[in-house]
C-alpha positions as CSV (number, residue, x, y, z in Angstrom):
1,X,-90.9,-40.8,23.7
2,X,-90.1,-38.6,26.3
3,X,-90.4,-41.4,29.0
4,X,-87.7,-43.5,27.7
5,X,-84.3,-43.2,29.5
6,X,-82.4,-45.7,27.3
7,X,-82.9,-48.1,24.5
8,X,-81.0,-50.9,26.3
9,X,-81.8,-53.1,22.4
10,X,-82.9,-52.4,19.4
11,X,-84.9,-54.0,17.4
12,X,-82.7,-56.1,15.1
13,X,-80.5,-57.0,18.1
14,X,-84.0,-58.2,19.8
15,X,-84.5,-60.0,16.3
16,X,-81.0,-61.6,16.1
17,X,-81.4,-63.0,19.9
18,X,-84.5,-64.4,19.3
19,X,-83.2,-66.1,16.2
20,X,-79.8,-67.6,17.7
21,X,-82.3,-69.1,21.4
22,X,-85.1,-70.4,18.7
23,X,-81.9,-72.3,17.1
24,X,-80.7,-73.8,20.1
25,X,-84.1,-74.6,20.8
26,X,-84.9,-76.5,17.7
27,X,-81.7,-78.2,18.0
28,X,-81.7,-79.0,21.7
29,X,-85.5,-80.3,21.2
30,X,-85.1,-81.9,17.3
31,X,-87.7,-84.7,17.0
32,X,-89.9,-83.8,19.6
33,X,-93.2,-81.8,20.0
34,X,-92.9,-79.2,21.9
35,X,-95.8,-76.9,24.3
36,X,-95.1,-73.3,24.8
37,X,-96.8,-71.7,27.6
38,X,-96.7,-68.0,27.7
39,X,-96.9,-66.3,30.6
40,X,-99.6,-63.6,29.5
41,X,-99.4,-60.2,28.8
42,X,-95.6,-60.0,28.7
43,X,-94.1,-62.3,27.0
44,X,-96.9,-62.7,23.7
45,X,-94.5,-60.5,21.7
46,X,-91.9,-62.8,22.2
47,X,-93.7,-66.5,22.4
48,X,-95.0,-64.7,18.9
49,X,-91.4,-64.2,17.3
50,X,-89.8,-67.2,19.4
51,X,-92.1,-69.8,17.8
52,X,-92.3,-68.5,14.1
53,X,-88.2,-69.1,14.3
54,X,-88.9,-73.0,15.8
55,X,-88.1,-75.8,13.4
56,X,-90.1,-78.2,15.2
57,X,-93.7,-78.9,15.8
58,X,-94.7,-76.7,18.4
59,X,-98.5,-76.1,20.3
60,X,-99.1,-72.7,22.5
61,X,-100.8,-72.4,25.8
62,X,-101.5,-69.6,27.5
63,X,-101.6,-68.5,31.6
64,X,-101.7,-64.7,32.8
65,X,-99.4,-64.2,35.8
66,X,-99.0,-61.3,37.4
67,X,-97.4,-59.7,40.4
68,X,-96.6,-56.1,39.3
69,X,-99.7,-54.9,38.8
70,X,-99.4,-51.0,38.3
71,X,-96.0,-50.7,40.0
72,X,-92.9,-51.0,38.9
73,X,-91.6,-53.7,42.3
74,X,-93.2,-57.1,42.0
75,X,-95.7,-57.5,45.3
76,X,-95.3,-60.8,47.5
77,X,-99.1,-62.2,45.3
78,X,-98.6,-63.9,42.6
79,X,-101.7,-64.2,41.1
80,X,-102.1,-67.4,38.0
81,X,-104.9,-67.6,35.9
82,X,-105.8,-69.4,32.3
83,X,-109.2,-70.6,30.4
84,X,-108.5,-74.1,31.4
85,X,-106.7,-76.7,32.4
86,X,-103.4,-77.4,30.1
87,X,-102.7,-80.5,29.5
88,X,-99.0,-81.3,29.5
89,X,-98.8,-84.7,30.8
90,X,-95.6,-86.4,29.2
91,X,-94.5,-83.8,27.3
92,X,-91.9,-81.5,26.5
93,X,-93.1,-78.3,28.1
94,X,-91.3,-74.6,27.5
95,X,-92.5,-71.8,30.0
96,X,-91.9,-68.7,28.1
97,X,-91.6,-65.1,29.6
98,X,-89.9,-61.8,28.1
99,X,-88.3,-61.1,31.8
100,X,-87.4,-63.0,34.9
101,X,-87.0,-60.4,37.7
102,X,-87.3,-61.9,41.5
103,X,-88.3,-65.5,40.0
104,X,-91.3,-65.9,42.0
105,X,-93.7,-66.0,39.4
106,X,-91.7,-68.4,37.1
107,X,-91.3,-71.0,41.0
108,X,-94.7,-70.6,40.9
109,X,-95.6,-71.9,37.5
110,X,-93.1,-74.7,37.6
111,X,-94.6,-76.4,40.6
112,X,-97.9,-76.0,39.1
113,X,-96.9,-77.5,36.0
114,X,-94.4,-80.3,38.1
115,X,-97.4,-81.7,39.6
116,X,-98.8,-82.6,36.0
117,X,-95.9,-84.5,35.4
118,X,-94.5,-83.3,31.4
119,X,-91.9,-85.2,30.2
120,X,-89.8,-82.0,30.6
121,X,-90.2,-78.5,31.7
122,X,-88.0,-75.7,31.0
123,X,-88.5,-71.9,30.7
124,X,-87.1,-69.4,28.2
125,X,-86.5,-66.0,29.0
126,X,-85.0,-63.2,26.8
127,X,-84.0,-60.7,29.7
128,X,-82.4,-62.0,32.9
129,X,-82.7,-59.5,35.8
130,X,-80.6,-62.2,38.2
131,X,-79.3,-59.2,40.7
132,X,-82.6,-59.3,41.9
133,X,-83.0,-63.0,41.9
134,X,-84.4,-64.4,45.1
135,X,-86.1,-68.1,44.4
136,X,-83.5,-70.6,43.1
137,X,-84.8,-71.1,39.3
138,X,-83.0,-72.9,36.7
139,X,-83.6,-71.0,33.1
140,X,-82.6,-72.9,30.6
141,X,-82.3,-70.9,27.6
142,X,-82.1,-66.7,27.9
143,X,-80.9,-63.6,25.8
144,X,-80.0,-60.9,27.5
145,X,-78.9,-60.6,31.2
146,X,-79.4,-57.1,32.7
147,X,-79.1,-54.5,35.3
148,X,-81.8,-54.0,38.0
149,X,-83.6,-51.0,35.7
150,X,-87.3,-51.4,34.7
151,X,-87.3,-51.8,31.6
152,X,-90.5,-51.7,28.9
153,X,-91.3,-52.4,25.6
154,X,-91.3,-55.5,23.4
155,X,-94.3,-56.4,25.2
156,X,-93.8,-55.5,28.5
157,X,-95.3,-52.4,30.2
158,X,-95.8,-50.0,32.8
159,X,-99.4,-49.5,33.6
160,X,-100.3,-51.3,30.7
161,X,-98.2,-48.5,28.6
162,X,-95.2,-49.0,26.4
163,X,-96.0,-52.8,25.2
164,X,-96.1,-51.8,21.7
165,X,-92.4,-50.6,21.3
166,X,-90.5,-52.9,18.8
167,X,-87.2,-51.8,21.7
168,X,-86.5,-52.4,24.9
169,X,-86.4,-49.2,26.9
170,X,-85.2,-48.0,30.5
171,X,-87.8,-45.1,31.4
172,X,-86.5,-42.6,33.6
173,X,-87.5,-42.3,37.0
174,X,-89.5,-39.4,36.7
175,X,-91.9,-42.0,34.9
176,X,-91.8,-44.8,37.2
């Protein structure tokens, strides 16, 4: 593609990553049930491979949150939506996304879930963009941290392009 910058990981190191967090995972929650919620569109890819690799009973939620929309810096809205109400009261609650950039988004959907009271709540990412961290998040379980570059691919995009590499990909600026 004559977008693409860099591939920052390939697939089988994407692969590989996902298999060593799904094992620390399964090991850290062994015994228990666990809900994935995946932050929609992003992170389906990766809730898809993550929970194949879990050797525990697992259920999967979905919620769409956005605050990208077709540019390439996360705006102030965070907008959250889903087809229901999720019910995660007393359980053991994983909030999956591909990328945390800012952490807004992810502050928002804890205190949403917080107030329905889960037994736990964590989140799982596989890249960790902390050098642009601004809300004080706790991610329990991530792959990859890296530089402030957007970055597509593996499910993530850039006006809705890209999501279907099996990499993750720096584009250059010329396509940003």
């Amino acid at each position: 593609m004559d977008d693409i910058q860099d591939i920052l990981f390939d697939e089988q190191t994407i692969t590989d990553k996902v298999r060593e967090i799904a094992a620390r995972i399964s090991e850290n929650y062994a015994g228990k049930e666990l809900v994935l919620i995946c932050i929609l569109k992003g992170a389906a890819v990766f809730t898809a491979d993550l929970m194949r690799r879990l050797t525990l009973r697992v259920s999967v939620e979905f919620v769409q949150a956005a605050s990208y929309g077709a540019s390439t810096t996360s705006s102030k809205n965070i907008v959250v939506e889903h087809g229901g109400e999720i019910d995660i009261s007393g359980k053991h609650v994983l909030l999956v996304d591909t990328i945390i950039d800012t952490g807004k988004t992810m502050d928002c959907l804890f205190k949403k879930f917080e107030a329905q009271n889960p037994a736990t709540l964590k989140a799982v990412v596989l890249l960790d963009k902390k050098a642009r961290r601004t809300a004080d998040i706790m991610i329990s379980y991530s792959g990859f941290e890296i530089p402030d570059t957007f970055v597509v691919g593996y499910g993530m995009d850039h006006g809705e392009k890209y999501r279907n590499l099996p990499y993750i990909a720096a584009l250059k600026p010329a396509a940003q």
